[in-house]
N, C-alpha and C positions, 0 to 999 in steps of 0.2 A: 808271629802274628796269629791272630785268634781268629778263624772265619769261619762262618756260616753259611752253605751251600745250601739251597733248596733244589732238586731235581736230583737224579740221577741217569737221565736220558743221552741222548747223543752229547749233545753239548754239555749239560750239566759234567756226565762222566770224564771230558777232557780236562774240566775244570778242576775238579778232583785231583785228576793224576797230577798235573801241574802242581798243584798245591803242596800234596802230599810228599812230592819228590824235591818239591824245596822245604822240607820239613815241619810247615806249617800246623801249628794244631788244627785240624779240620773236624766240624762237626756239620754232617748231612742229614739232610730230610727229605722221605721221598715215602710220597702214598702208595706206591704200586711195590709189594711185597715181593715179588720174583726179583723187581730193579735193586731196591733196597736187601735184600740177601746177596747178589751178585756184586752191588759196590763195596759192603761189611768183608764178603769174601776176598776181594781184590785189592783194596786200597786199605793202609792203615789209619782208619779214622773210625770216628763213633758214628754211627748209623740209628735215627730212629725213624722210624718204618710208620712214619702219621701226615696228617693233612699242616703241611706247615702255615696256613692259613688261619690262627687259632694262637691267640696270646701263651696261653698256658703249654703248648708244643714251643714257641719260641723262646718260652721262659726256662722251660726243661732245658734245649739245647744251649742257652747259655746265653740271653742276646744281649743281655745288660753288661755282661763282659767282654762283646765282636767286636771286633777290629772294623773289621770287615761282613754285610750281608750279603751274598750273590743270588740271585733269581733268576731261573730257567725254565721254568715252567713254560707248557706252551698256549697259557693261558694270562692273556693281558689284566685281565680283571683280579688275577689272583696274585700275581706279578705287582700290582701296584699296592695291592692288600697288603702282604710282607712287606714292602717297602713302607710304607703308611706304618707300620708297627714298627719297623726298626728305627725307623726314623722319631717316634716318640718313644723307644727307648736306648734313644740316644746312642746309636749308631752314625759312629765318622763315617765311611766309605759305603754307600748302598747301590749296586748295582744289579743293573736287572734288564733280560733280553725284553725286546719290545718284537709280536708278532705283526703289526698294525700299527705302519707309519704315524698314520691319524691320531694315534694317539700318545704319539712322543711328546705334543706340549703340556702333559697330564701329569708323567714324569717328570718332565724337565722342573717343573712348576714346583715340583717336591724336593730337587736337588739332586734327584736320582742321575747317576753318569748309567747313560742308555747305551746298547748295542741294538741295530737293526738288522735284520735278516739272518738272524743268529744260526742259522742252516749255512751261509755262505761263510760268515765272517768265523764262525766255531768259536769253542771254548777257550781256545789260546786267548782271543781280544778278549773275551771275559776277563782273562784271571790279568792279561796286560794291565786293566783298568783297578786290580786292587795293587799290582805292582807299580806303576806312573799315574794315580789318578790326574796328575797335572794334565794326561795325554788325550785327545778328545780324540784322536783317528792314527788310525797306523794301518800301512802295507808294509808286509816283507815283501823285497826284490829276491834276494840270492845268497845264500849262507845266511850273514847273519846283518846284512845291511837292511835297515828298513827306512820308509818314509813313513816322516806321523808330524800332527801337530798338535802343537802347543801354547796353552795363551800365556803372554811374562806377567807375571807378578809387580805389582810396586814395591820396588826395592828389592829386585833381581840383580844380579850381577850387572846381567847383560842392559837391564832400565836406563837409559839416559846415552847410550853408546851408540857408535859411529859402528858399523861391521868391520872398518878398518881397526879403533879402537877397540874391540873386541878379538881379535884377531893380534892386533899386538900384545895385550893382555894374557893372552894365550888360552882365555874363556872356554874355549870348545877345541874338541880333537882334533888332528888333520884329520881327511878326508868327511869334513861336517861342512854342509852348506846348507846355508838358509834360502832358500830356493822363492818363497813368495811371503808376505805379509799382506794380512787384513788389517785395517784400522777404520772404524766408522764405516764399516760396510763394503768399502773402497780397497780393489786388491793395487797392489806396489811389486815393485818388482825391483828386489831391493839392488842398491850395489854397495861402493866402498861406502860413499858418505852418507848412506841411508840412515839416519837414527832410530834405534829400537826403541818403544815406550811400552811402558805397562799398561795392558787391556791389548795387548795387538794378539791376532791369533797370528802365529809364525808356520809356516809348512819348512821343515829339515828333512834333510839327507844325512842320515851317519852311516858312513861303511859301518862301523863295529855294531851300531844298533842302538837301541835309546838305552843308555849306559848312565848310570847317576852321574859322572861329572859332563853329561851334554844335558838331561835334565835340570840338573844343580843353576845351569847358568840363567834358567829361565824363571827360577822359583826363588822364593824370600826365603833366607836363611833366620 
């Protein structure tokens, strides 16, 4: 996967490392010269040391070929700017921390998959979000179990199932429970005969962690 970091701060740098440690081609941009020499030094990726704010810096680092855009900045207005650019040139995945609640439906409106509080949540939910973009929230519990949810697809595995018929189907791992569904606003609390549909946001438990074949069952093949 091809991505494109802007930051190299707290968060942006976790984003990085993640990245780079799952082999990713990573290309960073970061205004502040001491950061951007310190990530060039530290992580194996291509570093340009400019205001990624700026068609022609996005075009340098590659954006018409990204998989992926992340934004870290801890500036909203500059944050939605990159995002705005990647998004017209034609970038799938654009994610970007939001410092000011207030202005996630600014985002949202763009398509952007947001992180809030990106000081609390860190870099990991960042790069989570270029690995599961399906995923809108996750907490890790313990090793490697987390809670996150998921909205199903039409024409997911799991679309049109009973949690029993799913469960006989063998859809999802032991130790995966679907713990609560949204549908219309309205939370459920699902059991055997509960039917999953497309458009529901799903809250899961997987011991092992959001592992493709527990995401698989929620997403259109």
């Amino acid at each position: 996967m091809y991505i494109i970091i802007v930051g190299a701060g707290r968060t942006g740098s976790k984003v990085i490392e993640l990245a780079t440690q799952d082999d990713h081609e990573v290309v960073v941009i970061e205004r502040d010269t001491e950061l951007a020499e310190e990530a060039s030094s530290t992580y194996d990726c291509m570093v340009i040391n400019a205001d990624a704010a700026s068609k022609e810096i996005l075009l340098e680092a590659g954006v018409e070929e990204a998989d992926a855009l992340i934004s870290t900045t801890e500036s909203d207005s500059v944050n939605l700017m990159i995002s705005m650019l990647g998004k017209q040139y034609g970038v799938d995945n654009l994610i970007s921390s939001i410092n000011d609640p207030q202005h996630r439906e600014l985002f949202g409106d763009l398509g952007v998959n947001i992180v809030e509080s990106p000081h609390e949540l860190n870099g990991q939910y960042l790069y989570r979000a270029v690995q599961r973009p399906q995923i809108r929230d996750f907490m890790e519990i313990a090793g490697e179990a987390e809670i996150f949810e998921v909205t199903v697809d039409e024409g997911a595995p799991v679309d049109g199932l009973t949690l029993s018929d799913a469960d006989k189907d063998n859809l999802l791992p032991e130790e995966t429970i679907m713990v609560a569904v949204v549908r219309d606003g309205e939370l459920l609390i699902p059991r055997g005969g509960t039917e999953i549909q497309a458009g529901d946001t799903v809250t899961v438990f997987a011991r092992n962690g959001a592992t493709d074949r527990v995401t698989d069952a929620f997403s259109r093949t």
